[in-house]
KOLDREN-726443 format. One record per atom (N, C-alpha, C, O): residue number from 0; atom name; x, y, z. Coordinates in steps of 0.1 Angstrom, whole numbers. Example, Ala and Ser with C-alpha at 12.3 -4.5 7.8 and 13.67 -1.06 7.14 Angstrom:
REM residues 2
<r n="0" atom="N" x="132" y="-57" z="78"/>
<r n="0" atom="CA" x="123" y="-45" z="78"/>
<r n="0" atom="C" x="132" y="-33" z="78"/>
<r n="0" atom="O" x="142" y="-33" z="85"/>
<r n="1" atom="N" x="128" y="-22" z="71"/>
<r n="1" atom="CA" x="137" y="-11" z="71"/>
<r n="1" atom="C" x="129" y="0" z="79"/>
<r n="1" atom="O" x="134" y="11" z="80"/>
***
This chain:
REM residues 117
<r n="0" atom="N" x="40" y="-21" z="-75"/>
<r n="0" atom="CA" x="43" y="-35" z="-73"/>
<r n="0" atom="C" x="41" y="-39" z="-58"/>
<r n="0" atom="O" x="36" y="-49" z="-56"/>
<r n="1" atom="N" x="46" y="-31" z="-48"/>
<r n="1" atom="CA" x="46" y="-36" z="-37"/>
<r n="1" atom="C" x="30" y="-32" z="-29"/>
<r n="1" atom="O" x="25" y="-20" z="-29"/>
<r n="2" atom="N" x="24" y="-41" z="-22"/>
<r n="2" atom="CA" x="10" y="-37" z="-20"/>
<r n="2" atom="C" x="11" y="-36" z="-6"/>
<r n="2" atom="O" x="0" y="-38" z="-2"/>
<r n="3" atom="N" x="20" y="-33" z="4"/>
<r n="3" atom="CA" x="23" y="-35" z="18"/>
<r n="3" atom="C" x="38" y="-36" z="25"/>
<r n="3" atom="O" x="48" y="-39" z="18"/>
<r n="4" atom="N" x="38" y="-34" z="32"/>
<r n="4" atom="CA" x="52" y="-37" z="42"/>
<r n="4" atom="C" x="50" y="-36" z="57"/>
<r n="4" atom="O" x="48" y="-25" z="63"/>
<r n="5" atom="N" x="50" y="-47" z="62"/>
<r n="5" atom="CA" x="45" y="-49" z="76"/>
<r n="5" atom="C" x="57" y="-57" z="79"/>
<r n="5" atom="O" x="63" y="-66" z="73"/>
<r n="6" atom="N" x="59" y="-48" z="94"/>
<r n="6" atom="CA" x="69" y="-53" z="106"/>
<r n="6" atom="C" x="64" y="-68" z="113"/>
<r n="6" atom="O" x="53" y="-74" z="110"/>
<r n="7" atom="N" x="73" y="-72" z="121"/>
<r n="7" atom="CA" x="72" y="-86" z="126"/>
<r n="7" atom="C" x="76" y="-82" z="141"/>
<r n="7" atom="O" x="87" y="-77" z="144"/>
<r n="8" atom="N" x="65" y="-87" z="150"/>
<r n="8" atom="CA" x="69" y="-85" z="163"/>
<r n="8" atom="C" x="71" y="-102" z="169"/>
<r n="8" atom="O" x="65" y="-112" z="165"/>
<r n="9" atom="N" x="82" y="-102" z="181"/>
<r n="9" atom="CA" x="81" y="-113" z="190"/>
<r n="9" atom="C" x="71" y="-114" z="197"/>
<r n="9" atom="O" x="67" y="-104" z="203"/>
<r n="10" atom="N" x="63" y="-130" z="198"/>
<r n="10" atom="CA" x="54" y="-129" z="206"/>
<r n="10" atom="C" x="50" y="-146" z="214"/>
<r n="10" atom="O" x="43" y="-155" z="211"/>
<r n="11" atom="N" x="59" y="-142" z="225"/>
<r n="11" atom="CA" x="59" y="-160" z="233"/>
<r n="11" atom="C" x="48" y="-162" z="237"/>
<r n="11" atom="O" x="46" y="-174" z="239"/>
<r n="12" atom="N" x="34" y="-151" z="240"/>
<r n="12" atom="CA" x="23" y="-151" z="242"/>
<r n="12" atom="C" x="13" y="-145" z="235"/>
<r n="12" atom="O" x="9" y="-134" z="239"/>
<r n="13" atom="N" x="8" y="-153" z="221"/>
<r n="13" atom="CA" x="-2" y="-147" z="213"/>
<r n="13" atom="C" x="-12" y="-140" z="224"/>
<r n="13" atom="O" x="-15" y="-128" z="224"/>
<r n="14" atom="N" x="-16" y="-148" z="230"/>
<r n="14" atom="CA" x="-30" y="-137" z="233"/>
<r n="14" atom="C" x="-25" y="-130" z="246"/>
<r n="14" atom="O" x="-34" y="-130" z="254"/>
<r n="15" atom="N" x="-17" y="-126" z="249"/>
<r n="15" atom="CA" x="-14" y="-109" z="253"/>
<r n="15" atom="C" x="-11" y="-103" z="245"/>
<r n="15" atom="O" x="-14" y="-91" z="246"/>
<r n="16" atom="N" x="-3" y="-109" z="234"/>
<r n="16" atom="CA" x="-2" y="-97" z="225"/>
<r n="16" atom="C" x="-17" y="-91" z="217"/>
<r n="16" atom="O" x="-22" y="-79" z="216"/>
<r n="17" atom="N" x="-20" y="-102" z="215"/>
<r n="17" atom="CA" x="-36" y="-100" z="203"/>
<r n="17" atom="C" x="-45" y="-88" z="216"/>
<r n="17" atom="O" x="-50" y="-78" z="212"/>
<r n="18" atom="N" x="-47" y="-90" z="232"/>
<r n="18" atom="CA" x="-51" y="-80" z="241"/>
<r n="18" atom="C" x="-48" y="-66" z="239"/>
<r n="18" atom="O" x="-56" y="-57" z="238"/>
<r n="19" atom="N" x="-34" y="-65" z="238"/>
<r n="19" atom="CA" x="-20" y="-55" z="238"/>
<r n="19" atom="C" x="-26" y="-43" z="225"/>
<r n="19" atom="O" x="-28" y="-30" z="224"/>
<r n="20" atom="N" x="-25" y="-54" z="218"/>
<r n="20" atom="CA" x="-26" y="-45" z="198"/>
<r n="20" atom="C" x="-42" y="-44" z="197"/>
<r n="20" atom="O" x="-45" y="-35" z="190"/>
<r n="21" atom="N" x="-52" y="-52" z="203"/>
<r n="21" atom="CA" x="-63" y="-47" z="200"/>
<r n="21" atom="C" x="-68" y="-41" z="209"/>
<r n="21" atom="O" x="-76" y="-33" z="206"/>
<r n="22" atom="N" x="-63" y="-44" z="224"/>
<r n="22" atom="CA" x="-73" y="-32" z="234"/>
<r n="22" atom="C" x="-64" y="-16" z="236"/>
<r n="22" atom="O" x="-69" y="-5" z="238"/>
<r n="23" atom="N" x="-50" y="-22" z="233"/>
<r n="23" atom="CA" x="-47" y="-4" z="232"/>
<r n="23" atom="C" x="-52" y="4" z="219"/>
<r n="23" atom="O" x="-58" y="14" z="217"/>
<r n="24" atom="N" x="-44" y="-7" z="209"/>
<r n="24" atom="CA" x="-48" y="5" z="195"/>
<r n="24" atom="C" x="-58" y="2" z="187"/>
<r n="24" atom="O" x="-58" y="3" z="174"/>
<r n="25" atom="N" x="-67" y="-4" z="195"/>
<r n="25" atom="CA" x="-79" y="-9" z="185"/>
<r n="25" atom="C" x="-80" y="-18" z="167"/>
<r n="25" atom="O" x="-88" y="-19" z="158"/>
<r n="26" atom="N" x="-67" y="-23" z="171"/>
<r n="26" atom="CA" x="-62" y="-31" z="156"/>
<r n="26" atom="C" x="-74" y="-42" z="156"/>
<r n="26" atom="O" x="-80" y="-42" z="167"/>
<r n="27" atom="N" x="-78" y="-48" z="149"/>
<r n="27" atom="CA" x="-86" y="-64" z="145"/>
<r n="27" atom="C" x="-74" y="-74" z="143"/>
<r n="27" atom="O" x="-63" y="-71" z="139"/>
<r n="28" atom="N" x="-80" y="-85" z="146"/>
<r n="28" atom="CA" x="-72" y="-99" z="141"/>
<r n="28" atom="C" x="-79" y="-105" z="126"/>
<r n="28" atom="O" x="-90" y="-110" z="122"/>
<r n="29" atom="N" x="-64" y="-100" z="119"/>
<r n="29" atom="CA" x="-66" y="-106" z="107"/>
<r n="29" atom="C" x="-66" y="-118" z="101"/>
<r n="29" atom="O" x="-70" y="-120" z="89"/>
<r n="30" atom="N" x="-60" y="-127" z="110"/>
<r n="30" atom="CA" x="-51" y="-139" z="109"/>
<r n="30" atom="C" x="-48" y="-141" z="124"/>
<r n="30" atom="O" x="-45" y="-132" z="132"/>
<r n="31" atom="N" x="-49" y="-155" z="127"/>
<r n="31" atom="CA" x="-47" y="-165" z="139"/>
<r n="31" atom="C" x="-34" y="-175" z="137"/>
<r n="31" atom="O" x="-26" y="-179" z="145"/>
<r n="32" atom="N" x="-37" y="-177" z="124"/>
<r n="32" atom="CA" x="-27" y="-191" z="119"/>
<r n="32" atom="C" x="-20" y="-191" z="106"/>
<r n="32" atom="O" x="-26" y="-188" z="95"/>
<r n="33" atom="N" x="-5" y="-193" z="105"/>
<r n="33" atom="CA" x="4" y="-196" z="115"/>
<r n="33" atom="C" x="4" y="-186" z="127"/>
<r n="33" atom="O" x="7" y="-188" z="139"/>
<r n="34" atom="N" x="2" y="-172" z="121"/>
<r n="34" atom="CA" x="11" y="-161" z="126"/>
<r n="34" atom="C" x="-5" y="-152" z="132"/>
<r n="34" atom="O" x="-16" y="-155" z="128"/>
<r n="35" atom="N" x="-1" y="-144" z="141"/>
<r n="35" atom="CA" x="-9" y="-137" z="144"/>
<r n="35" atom="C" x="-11" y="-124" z="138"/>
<r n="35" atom="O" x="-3" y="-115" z="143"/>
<r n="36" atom="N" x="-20" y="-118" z="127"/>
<r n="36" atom="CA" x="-20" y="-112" z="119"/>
<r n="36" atom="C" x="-32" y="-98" z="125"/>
<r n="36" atom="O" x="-44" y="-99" z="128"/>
<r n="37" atom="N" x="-24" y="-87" z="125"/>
<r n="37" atom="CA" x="-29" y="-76" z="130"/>
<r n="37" atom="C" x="-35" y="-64" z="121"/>
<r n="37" atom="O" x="-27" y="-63" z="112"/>
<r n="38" atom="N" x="-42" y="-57" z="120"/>
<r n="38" atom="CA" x="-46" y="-46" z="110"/>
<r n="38" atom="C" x="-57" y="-36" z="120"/>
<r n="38" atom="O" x="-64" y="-37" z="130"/>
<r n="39" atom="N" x="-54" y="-26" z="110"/>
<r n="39" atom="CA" x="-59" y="-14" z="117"/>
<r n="39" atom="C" x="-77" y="-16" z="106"/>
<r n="39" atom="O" x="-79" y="-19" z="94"/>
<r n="40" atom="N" x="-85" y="-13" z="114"/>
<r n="40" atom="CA" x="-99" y="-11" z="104"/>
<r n="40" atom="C" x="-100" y="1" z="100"/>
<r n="40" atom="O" x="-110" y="2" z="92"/>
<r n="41" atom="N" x="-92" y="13" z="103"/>
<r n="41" atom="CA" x="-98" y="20" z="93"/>
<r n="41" atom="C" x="-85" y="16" z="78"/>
<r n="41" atom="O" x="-88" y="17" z="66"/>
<r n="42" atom="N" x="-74" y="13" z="81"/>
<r n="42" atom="CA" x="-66" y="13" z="69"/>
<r n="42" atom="C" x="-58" y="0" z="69"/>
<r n="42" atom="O" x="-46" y="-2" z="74"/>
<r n="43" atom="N" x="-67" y="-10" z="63"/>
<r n="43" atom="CA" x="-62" y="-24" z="64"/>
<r n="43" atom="C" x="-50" y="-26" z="56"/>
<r n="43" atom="O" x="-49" y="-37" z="51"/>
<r n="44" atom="N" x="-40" y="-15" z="55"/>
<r n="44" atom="CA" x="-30" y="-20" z="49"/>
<r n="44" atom="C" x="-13" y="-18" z="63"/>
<r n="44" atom="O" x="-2" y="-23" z="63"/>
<r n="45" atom="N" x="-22" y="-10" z="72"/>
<r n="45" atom="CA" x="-15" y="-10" z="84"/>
<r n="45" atom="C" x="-15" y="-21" z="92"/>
<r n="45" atom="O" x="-24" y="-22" z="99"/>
<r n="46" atom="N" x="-5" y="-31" z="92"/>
<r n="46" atom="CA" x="-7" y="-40" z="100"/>
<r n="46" atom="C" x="7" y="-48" z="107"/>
<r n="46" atom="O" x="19" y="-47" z="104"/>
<r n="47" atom="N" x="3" y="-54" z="115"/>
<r n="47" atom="CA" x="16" y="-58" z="124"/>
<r n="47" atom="C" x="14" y="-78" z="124"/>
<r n="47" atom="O" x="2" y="-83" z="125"/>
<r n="48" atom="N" x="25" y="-85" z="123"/>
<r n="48" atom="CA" x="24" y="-95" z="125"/>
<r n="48" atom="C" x="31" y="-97" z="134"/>
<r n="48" atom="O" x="43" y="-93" z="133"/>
<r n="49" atom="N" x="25" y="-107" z="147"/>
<r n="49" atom="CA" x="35" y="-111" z="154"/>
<r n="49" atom="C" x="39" y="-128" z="158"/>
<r n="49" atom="O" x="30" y="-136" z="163"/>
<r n="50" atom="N" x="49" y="-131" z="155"/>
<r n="50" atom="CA" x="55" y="-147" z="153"/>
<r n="50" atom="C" x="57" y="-151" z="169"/>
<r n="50" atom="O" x="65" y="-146" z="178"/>
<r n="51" atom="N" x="47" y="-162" z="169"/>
<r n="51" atom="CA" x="49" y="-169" z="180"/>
<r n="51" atom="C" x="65" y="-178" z="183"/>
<r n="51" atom="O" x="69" y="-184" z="173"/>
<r n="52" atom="N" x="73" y="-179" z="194"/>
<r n="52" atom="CA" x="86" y="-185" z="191"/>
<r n="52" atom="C" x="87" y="-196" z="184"/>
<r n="52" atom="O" x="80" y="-206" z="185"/>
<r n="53" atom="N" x="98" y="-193" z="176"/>
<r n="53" atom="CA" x="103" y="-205" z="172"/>
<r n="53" atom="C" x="91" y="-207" z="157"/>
<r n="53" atom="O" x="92" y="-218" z="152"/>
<r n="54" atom="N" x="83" y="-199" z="152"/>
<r n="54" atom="CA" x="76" y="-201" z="144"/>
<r n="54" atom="C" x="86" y="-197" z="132"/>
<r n="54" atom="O" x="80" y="-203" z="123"/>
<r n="55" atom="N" x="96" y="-192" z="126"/>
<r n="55" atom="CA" x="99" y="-190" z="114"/>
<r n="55" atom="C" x="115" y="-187" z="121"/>
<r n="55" atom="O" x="118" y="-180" z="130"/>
<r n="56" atom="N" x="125" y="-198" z="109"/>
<r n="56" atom="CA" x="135" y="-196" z="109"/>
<r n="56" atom="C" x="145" y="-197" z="99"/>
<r n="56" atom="O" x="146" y="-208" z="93"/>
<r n="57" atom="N" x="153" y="-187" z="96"/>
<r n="57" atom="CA" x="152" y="-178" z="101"/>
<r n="57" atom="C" x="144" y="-165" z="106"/>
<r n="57" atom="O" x="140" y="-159" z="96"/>
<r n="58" atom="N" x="140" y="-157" z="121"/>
<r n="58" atom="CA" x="131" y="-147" z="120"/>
<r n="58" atom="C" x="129" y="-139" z="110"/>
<r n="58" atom="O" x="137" y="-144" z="102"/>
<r n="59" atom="N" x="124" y="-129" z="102"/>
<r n="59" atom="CA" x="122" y="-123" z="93"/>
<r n="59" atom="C" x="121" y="-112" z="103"/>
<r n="59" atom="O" x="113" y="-112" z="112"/>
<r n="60" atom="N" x="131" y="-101" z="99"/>
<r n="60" atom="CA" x="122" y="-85" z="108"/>
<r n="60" atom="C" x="110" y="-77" z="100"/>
<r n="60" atom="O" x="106" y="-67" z="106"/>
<r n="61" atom="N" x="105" y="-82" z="85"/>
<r n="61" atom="CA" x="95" y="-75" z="83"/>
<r n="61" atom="C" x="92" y="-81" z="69"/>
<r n="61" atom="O" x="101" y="-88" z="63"/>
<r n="62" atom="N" x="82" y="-79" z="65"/>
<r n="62" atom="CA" x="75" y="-86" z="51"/>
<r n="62" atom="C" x="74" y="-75" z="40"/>
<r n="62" atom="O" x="75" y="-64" z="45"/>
<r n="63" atom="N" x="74" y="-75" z="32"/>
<r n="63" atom="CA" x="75" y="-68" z="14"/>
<r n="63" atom="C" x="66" y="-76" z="10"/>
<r n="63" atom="O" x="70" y="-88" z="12"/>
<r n="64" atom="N" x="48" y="-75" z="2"/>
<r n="64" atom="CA" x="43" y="-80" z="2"/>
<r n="64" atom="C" x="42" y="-76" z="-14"/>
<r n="64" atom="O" x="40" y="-64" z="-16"/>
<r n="65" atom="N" x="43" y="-81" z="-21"/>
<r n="65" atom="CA" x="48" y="-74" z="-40"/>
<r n="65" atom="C" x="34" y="-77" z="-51"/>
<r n="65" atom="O" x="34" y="-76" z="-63"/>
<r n="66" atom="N" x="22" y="-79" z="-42"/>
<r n="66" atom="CA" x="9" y="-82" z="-43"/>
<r n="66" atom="C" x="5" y="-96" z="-56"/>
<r n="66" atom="O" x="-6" y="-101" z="-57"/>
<r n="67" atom="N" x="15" y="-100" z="-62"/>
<r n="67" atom="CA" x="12" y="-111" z="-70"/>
<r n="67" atom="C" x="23" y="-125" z="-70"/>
<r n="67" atom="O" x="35" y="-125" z="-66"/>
<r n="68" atom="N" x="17" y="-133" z="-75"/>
<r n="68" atom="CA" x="29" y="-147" z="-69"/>
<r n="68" atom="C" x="42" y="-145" z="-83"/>
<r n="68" atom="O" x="54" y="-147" z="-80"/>
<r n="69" atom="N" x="38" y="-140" z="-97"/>
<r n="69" atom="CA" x="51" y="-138" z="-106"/>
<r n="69" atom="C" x="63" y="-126" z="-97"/>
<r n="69" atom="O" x="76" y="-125" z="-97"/>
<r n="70" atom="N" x="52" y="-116" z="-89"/>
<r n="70" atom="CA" x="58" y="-107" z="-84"/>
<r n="70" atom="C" x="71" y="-108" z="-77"/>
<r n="70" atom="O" x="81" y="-101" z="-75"/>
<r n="71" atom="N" x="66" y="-123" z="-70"/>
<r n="71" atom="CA" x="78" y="-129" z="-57"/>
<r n="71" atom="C" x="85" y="-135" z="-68"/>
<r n="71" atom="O" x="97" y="-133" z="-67"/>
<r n="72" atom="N" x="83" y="-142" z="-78"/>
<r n="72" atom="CA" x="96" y="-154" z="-87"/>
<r n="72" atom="C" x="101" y="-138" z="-91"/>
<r n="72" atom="O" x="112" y="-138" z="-87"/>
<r n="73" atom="N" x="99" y="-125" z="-98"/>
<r n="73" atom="CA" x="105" y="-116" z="-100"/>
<r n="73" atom="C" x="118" y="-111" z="-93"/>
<r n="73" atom="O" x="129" y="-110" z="-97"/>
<r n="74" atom="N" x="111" y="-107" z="-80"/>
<r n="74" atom="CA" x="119" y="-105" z="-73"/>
<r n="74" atom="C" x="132" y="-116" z="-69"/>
<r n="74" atom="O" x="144" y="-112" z="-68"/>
<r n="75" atom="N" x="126" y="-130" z="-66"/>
<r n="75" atom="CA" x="137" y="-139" z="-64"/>
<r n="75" atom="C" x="147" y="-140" z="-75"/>
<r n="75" atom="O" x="159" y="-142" z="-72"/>
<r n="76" atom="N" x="144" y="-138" z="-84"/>
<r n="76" atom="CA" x="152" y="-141" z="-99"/>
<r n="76" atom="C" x="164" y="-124" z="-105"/>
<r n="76" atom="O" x="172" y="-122" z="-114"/>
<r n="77" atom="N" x="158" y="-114" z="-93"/>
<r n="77" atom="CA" x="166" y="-105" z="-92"/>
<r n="77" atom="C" x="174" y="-102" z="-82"/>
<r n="77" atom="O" x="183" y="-93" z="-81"/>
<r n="78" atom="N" x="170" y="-113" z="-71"/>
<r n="78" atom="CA" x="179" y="-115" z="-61"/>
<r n="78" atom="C" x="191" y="-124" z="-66"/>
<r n="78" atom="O" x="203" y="-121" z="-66"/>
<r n="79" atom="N" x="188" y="-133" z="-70"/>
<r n="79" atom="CA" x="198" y="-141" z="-79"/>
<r n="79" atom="C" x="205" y="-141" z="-84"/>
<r n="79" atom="O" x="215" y="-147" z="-82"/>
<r n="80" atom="N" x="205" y="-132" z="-95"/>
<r n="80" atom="CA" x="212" y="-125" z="-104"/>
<r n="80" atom="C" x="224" y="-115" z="-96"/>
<r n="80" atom="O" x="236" y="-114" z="-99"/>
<r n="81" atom="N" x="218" y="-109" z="-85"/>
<r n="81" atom="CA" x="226" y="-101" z="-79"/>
<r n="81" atom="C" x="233" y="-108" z="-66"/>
<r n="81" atom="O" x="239" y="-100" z="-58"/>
<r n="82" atom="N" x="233" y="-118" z="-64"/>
<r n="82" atom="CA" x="241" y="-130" z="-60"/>
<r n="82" atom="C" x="236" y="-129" z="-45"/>
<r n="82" atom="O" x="242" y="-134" z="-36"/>
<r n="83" atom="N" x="225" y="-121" z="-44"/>
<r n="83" atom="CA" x="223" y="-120" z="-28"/>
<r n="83" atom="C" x="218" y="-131" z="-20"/>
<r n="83" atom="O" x="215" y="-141" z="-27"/>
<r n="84" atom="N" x="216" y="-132" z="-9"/>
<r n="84" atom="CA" x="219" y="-142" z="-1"/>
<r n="84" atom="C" x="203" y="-147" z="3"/>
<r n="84" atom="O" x="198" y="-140" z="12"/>
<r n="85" atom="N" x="195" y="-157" z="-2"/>
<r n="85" atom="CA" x="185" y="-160" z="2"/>
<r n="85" atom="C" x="185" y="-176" z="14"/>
<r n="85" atom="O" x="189" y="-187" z="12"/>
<r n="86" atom="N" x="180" y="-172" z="24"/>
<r n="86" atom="CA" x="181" y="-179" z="37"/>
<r n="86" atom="C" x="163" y="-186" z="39"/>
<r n="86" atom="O" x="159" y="-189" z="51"/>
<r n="87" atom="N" x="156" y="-188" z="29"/>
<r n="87" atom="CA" x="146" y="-194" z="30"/>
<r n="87" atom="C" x="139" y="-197" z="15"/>
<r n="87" atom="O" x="134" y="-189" z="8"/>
<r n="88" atom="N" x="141" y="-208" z="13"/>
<r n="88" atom="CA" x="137" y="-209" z="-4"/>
<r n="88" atom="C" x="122" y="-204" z="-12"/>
<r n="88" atom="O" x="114" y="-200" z="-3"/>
<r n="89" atom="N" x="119" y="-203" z="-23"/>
<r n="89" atom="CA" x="109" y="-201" z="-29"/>
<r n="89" atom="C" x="99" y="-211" z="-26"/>
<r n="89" atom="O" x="100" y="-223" z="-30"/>
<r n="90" atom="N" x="88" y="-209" z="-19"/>
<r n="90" atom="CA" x="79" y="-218" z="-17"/>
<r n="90" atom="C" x="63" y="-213" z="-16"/>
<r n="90" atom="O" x="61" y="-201" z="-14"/>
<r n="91" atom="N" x="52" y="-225" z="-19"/>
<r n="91" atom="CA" x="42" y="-221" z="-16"/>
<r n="91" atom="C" x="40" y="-226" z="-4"/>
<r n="91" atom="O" x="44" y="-238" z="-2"/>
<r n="92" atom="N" x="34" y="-221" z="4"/>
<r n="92" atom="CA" x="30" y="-222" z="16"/>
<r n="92" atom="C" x="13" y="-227" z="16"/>
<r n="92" atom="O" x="3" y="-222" z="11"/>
<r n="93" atom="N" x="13" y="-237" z="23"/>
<r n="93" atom="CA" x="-3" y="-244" z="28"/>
<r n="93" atom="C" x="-15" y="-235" z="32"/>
<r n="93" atom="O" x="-27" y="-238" z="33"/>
<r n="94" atom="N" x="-7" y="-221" z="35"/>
<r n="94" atom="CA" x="-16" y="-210" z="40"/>
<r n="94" atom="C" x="-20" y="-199" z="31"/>
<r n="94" atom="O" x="-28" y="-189" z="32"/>
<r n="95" atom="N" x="-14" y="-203" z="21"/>
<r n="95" atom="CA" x="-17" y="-196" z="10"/>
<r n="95" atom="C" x="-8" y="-182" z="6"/>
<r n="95" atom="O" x="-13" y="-172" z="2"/>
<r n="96" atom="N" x="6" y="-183" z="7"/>
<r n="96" atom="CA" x="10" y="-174" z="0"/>
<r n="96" atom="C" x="25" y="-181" z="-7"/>
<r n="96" atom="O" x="29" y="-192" z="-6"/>
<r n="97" atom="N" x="29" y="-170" z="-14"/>
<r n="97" atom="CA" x="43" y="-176" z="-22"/>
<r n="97" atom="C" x="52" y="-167" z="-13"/>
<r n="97" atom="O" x="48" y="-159" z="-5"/>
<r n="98" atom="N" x="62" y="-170" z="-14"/>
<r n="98" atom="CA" x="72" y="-161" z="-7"/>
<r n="98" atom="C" x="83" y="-168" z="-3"/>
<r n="98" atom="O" x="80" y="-179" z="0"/>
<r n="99" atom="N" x="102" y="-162" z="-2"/>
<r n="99" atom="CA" x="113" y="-162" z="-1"/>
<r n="99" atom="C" x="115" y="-154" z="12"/>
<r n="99" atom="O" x="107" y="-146" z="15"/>
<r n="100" atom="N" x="126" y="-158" z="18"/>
<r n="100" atom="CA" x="137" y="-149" z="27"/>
<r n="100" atom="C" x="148" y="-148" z="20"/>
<r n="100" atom="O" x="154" y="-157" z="15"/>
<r n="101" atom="N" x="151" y="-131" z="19"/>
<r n="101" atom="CA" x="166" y="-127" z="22"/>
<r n="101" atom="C" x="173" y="-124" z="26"/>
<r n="101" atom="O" x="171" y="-127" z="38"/>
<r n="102" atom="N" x="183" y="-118" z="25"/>
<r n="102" atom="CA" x="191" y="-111" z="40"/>
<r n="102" atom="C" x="194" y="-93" z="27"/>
<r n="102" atom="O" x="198" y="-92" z="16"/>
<r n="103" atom="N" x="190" y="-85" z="38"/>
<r n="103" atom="CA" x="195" y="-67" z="34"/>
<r n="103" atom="C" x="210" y="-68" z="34"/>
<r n="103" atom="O" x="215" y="-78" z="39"/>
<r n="104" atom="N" x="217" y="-58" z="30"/>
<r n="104" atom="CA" x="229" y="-56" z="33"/>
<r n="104" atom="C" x="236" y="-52" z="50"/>
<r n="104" atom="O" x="247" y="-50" z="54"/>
<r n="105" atom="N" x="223" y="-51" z="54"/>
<r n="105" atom="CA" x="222" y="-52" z="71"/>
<r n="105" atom="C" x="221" y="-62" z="77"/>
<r n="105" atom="O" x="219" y="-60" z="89"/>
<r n="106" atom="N" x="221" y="-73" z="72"/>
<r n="106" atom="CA" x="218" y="-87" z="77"/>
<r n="106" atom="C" x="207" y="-86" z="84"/>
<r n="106" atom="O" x="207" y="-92" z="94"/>
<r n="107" atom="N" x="193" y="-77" z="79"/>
<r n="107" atom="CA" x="176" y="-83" z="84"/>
<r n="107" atom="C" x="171" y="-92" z="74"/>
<r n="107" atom="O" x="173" y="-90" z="62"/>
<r n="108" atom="N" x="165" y="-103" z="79"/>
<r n="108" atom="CA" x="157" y="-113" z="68"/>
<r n="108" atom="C" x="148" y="-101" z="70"/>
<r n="108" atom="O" x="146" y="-93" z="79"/>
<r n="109" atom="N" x="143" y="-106" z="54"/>
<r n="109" atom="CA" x="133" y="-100" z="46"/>
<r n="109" atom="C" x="122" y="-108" z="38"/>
<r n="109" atom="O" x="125" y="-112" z="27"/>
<r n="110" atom="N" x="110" y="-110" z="44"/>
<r n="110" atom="CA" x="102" y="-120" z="39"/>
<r n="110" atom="C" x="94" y="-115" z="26"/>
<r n="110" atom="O" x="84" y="-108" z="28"/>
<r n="111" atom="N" x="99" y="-119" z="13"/>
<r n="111" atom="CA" x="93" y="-113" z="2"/>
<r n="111" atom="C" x="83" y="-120" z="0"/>
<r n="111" atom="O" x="86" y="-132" z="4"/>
<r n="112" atom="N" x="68" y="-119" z="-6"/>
<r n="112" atom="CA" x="56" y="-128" z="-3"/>
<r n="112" atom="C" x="46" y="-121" z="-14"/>
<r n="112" atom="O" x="47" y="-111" z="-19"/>
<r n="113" atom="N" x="38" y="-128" z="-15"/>
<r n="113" atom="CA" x="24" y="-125" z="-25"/>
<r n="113" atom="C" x="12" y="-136" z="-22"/>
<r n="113" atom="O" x="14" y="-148" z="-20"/>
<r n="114" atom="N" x="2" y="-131" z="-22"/>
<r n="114" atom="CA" x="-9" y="-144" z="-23"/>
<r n="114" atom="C" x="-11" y="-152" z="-27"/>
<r n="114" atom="O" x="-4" y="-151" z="-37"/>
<r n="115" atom="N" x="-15" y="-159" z="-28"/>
<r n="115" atom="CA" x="-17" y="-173" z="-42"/>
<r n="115" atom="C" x="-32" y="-170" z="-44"/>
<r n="115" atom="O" x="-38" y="-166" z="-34"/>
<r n="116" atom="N" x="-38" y="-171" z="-55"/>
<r n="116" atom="CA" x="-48" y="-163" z="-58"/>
<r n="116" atom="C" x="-60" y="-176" z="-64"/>
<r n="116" atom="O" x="-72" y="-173" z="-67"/>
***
């Protein structure tokens, strides 16, 4: 079910970071917009996104990507059930994915997400 899990970095300056992640570790830019979307070429499931400020709130410390859009109403409808705390509603997004925030029992948002296909 889950087709990824990528961290979320701070980034008040996209392009030092986009310099940073592709001139040290040779990552590509996967994504410009909203978010600055990072991946390794040889294993494009390694990747780093980093949120320009103030772009998502609340921040999310990392994404669960559950590879299909029933995948994310699954998941939300088992967050529900289990009375857990969602801090960003079910929506589709203009950019093309579905996806919720929760909170862990550690209080990290948790950006649950799928593509729209």
């Amino acid at each position: 079910m889950i087709s990824r899990i990528h961290p979320y970095a701070n980034g008040s300056d996209l392009e030092a970071s986009r310099e940073f992640y592709v001139g040290v570790f040779g990552l590509e830019v996967a994504m410009e917009d909203p978010v600055l979307g990072l991946r390794s070429p040889a294993n494009p499931t390694a990747q780093i996104i980093v949120l320009p400020d103030g772009a998502e709130s609340p921040a999310p410390r990392f994404g669960i990507d559950v590879g299909q859009p029933a995948a994310v109403d699954a998941a939300h409808a088992a967050a529900t059930r289990r009375g857990l705390r969602t801090v960003y509603p079910l929506t589709d997004e203009p950019w093309g994915v579905r996806r919720f925030f929760l909170t862990d029992p550690g209080g990290n948002v948790v950006n649950v997400l799928a593509h729209l296909r």
